[in-house]
TORROMAR-989749 format. One record per residue (C-alpha): x, z negated, y. Coordinates in steps of 0.1 Angstrom, whole numbers, plus 5000, padded with zeros to 4 digits. Example, Ala and Ser with C-alpha at 12.3 -4.5 7.8 and 13.67 -1.06 7.14 Angstrom:
2
512349224955 513749294989 
***
This chain:
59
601203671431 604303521436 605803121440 606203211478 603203361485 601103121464 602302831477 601903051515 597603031501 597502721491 599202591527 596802791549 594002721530 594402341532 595602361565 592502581580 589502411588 586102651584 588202911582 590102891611 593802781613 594802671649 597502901664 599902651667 599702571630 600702901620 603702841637 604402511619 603602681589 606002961594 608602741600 607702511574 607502751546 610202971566 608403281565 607503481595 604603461616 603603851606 603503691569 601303431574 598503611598 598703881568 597503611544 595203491569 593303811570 593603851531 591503491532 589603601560 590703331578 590703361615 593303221639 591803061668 593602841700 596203141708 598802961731 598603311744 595103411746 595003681724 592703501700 
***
């Protein structure tokens, strides 16, 4: 695993709470670790960790 993906776990994994990470944290994430949104929902479902609160109500 690399520096940028690790540190990509270790962020969603602190930032989801029983294993769900809000929508609108991904975002902040993404921008945080500047890596795009397809990148982090992939890492999401490598944790199985569901996003929940779509601001567009896909989720």
């Amino acid at each position: 695993m690399t520096g940028e993906k690790e540190e990509m776990v270790a962020a969603i994994r602190k930032a989801a709470v029983n294993n769900r990470l809000s929508c609108e944290r991904a975002h902040e994430l993404g921008k945080e670790l500047n890596v795009t949104l397809q990148e982090i929902g992939k890492v999401c479902n490598e944790l199985k960790i569901k996003i929940s609160a779509c601001q567009l109500g896909c989720f």
